[in-house]
C-alpha positions as CSV (number, residue, x, y, z in Angstrom):
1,X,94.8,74.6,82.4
2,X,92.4,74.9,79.9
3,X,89.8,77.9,79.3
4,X,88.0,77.2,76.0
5,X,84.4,77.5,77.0
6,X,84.8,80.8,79.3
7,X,85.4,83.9,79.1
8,X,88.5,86.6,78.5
9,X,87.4,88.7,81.2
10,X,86.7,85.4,84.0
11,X,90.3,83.7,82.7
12,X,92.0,87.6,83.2
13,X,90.3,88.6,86.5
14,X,91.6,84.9,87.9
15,X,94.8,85.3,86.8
16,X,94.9,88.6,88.0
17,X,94.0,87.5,91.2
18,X,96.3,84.6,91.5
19,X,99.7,87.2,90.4
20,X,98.3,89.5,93.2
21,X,98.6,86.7,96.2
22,X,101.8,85.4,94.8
23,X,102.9,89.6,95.5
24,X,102.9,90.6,91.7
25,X,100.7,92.5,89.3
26,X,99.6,91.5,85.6
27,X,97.8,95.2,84.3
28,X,99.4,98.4,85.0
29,X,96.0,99.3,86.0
30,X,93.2,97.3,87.9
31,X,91.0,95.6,86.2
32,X,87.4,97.5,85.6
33,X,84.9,97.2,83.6
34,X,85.7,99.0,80.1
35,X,89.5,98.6,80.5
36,X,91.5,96.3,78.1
37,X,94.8,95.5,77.7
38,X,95.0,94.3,73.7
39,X,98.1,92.5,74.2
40,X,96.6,89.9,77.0
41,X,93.5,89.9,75.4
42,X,95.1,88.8,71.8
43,X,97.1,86.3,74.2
44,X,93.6,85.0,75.9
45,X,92.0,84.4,72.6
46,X,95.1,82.8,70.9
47,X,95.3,80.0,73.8
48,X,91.5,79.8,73.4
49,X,92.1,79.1,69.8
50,X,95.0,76.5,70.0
51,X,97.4,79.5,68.3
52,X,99.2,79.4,71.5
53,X,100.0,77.1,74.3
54,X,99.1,77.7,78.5
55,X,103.1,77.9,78.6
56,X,103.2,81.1,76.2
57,X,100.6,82.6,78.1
58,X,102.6,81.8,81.3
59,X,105.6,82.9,79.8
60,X,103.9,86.5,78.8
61,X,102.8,87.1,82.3
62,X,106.5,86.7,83.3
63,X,107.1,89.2,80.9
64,X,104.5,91.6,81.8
65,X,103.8,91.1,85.3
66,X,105.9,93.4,88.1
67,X,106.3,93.1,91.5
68,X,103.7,94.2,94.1
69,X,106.5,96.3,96.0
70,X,106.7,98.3,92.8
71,X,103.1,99.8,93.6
72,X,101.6,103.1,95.0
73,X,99.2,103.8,97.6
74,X,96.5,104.5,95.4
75,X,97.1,101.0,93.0
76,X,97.3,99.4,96.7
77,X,94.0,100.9,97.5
């Protein structure tokens, strides 16, 4: 999957959401507007750039992403 011509935030939130209905999590907190997470961010731009591969990227999400049972009420809500 390619995502040179969009956005860091559109590529994120769709990954986010993708992580969530397989049962994990990518950000420690939800996404909102004003919150960044340099190390994906660096990662978005680096695949956007040809730095890095789509398999890096995926391989970073295993890295960072936890499972939803790990979550609290409040992340839940």
């Amino acid at each position: 999957m390619r995502f040179q011509d969009g956005n860091k935030r559109t590529s994120l939130a769709a990954a986010d959401m993708f992580l969530k209905i397989n049962g994990f999590r990518l950000e420690s907190v939800s996404l909102k507007p004003g919150f960044t997470n340099e190390i994906v961010d660096n990662a978005l731009v680096a695949v956007c750039t040809n730095t890095w591969t789509v398999e890096q990227l995926g391989q970073l999400y295993e890295e960072m992403a936890t499972t939803i049972e790990d979550w609290t009420p409040e992340i839940m809500a």
